[in-house]
C-alpha positions in Angstrom: 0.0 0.0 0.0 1.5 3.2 -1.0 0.3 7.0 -0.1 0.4 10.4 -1.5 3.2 11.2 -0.1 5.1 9.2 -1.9 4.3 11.8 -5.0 6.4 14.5 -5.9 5.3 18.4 -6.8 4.6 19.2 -10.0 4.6 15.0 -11.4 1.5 13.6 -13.4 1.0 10.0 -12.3 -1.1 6.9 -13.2 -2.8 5.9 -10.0 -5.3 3.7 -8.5 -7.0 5.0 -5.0 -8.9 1.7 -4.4 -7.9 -2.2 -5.9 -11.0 -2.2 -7.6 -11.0 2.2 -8.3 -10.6 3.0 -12.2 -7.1 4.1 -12.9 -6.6 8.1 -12.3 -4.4 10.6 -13.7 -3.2 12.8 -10.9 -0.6 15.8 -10.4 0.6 17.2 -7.5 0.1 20.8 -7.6 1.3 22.1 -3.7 2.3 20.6 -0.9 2.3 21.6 3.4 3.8 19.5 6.1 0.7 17.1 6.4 -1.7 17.8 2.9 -1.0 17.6 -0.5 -2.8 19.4 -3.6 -4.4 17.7 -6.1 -5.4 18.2 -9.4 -7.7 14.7 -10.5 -8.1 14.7 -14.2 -11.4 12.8 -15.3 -14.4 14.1 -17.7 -12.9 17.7 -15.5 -10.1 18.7 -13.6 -11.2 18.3 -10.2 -9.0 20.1 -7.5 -8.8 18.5 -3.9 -6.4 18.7 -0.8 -5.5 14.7 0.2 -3.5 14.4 3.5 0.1 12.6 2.6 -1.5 9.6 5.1 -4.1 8.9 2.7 -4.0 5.4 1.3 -3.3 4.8 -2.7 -3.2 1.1 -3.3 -1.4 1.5 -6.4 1.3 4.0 -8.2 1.2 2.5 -11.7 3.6 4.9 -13.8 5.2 8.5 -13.2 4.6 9.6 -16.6 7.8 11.5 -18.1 7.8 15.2 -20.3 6.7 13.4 -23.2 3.7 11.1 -22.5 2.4 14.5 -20.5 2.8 16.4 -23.5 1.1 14.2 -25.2 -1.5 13.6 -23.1 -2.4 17.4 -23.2 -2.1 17.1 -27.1 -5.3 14.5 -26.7 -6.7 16.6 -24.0 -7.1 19.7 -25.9 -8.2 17.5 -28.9 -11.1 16.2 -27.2 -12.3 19.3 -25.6 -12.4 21.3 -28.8 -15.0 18.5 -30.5 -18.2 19.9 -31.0 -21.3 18.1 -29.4 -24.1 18.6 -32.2 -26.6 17.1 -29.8 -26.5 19.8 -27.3 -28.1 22.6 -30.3 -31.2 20.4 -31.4 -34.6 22.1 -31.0 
């Protein structure tokens, strides 16, 4: 069992909170003695303080510059499709 405090500032990583929890991509954004800030990227970013304690039960892959880069390449891709179903009267 692992926990966030094993994560470092300013690192994307492939995590699962929970054995049976979806994988996660997750960055640490800021960090204090006890909490760390989070940045949870699903459908939306979702921002949360996590205390370094909590439990992850898996850190898959510290993803280098490259595969981030990359990541935000597919990111931005997917966000700029237009939903056509969302202007039908």
């Amino acid at each position: 069992m692992y926990s966030y405090a094993l994560l470092e500032k300013n690192c994307y990583y492939l995590i699962q909170e929970k054995e049976d929890s979806p994988i996660q991509l997750v960055k640490v954004n800021f960090e204090t003695d006890y909490c760390m800030h989070v940045s949870k990227f699903v459908e939306t970013t979702e921002l949360e303080w996590r205390k370094k304690t909590d439990d992850i039960f898996d850190i898959l892959e510290l993803l280098d510059d490259n595969k981030v880069k990359e990541w935000q390449t597919v990111q931005k891709d997917s966000e700029g499709t237009y939903n056509y179903e969302e202007d039908e009267e």
